[in-house]
C-alpha positions in Angstrom: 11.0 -32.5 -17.1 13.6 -31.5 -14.5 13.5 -27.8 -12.7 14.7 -25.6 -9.9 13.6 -22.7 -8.7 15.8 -19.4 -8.3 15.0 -17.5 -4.6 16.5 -14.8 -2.6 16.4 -15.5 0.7 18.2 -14.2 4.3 18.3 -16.4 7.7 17.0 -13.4 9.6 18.3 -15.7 12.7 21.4 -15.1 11.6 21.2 -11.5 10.7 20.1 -11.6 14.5 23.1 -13.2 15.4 25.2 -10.9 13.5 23.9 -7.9 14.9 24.3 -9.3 18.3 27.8 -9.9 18.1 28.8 -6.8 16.7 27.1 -4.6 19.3 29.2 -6.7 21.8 32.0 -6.5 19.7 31.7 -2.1 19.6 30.9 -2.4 23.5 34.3 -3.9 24.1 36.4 -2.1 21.4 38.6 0.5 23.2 38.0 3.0 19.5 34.2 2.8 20.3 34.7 4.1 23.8 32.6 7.1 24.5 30.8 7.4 21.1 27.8 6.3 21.6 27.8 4.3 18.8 24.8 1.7 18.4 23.8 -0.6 16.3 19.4 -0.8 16.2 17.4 -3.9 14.5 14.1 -4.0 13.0 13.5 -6.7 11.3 16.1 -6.7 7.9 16.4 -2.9 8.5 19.4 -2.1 10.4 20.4 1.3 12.0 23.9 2.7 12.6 24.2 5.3 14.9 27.6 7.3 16.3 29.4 10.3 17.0 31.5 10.7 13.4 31.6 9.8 10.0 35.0 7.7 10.2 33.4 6.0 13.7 30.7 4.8 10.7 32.7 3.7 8.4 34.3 1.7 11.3 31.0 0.2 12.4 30.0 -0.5 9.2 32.7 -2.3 8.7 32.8 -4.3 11.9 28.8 -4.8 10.9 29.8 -6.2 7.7 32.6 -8.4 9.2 29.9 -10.1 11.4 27.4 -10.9 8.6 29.6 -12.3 6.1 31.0 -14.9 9.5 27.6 -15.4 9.4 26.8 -16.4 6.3 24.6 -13.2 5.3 25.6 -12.6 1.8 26.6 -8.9 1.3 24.8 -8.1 -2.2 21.4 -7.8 -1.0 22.7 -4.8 1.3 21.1 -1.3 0.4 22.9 1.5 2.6 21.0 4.8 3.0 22.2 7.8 2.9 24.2 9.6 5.7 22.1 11.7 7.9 23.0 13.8 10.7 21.3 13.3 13.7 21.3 15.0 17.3 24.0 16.0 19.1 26.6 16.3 16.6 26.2 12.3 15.6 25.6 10.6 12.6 23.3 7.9 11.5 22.9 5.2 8.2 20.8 2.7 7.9 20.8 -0.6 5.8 18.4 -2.5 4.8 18.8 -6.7 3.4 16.9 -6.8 0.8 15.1 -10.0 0.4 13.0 -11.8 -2.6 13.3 -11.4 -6.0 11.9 -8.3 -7.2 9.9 -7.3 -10.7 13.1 -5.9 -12.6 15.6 -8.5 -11.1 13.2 -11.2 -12.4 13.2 -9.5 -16.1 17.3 -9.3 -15.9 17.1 -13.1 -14.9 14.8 -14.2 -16.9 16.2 -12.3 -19.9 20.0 -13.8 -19.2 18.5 -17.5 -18.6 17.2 -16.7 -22.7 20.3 -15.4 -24.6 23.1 -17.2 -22.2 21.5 -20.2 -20.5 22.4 -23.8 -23.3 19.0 -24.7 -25.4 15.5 -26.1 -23.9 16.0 -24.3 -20.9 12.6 -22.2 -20.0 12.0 -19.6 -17.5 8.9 -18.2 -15.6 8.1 -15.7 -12.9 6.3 -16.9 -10.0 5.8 -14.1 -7.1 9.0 -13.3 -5.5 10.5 -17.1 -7.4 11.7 -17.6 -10.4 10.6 -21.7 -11.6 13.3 -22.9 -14.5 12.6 -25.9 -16.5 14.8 -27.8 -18.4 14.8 -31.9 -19.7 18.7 -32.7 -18.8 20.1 -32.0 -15.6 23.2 -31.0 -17.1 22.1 -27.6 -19.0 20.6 -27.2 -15.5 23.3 -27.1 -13.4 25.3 -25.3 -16.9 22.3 -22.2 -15.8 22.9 -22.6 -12.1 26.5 -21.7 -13.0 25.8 -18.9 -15.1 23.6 -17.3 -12.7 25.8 -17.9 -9.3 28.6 -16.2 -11.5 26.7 -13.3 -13.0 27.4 -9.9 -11.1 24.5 -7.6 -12.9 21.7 -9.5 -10.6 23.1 -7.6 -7.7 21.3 -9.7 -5.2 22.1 -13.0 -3.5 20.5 -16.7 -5.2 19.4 -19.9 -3.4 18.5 -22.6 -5.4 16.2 -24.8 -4.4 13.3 -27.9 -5.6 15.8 -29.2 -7.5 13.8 -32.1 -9.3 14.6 -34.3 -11.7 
């Protein structure tokens, strides 16, 4: 019997690399000149600090621009809120969500029943989802479905592909 799993993972060496870039990339820009706009990692949470809420937007996007070079996909990206800090300067964080959670599991699980083609089975291991099928088309037919769907919300890796 032929199956994959289903994962959501990050290279945090590249969300490293990203974040490394763009601070060099706002210390150069002349619109990020006297700011003090910064850009704080710990671990997949990720802290955006400046003087204004269009300087944010800016460094958000330049933050952005550097993941997706790097191959961070942009769907498992959970902003916060927008909170003022000292000194008249604002701050956001964003967090990269990684591994499948409870409910995403139930919404891939539930599509891989009513969309996926027949004999193709489904089970929640951990932060994995294991799917099990006995031709390697209608698994590749599910890899499809799920790469295209846009209610998961978070990125997929598929991986143990075994025949």
């Amino acid at each position: 019997m032929a199956s994959f799993d289903v994962v959501s993972e990050v290279d945090r060496q590249e969300v490293k690399n990203a974040v490394d870039q763009a601070q060099r990339e706002i210390a150069n820009r002349f619109d990020f000149k006297n700011t003090n706009s910064t850009i704080e990692q710990n671990e997949l949470v990720i802290t955006l600090h400046t003087s204004s809420r269009d300087r944010l937007d800016a460094l958000r996007t330049v933050m952005e621009e550097k993941l997706v070079k790097r191959g961070v996909s942009l769907r498992g990206v959970d902003y916060g809120d927008i909170q003022e800090a000292t000194q008249n300067t604002v701050r956001q964080v964003m967090t990269i969500a990684v591994g499948i959670s409870q409910e995403k599991a139930k919404i891939i699980n539930k599509m891989i029943k009513e969309k996926a083609p027949k004999g193709i089975s489904s089970q929640t291991q951990g932060e994995s989802i294991r799917v099990n099928g006995k031709k390697r088309d209608a698994l590749q037919e599910t890899m499809a479905l799920l790469k295209a769907s846009d209610e998961i919300g978070i990125p997929l890796q598929f991986e143990n592909f075994r025949d």
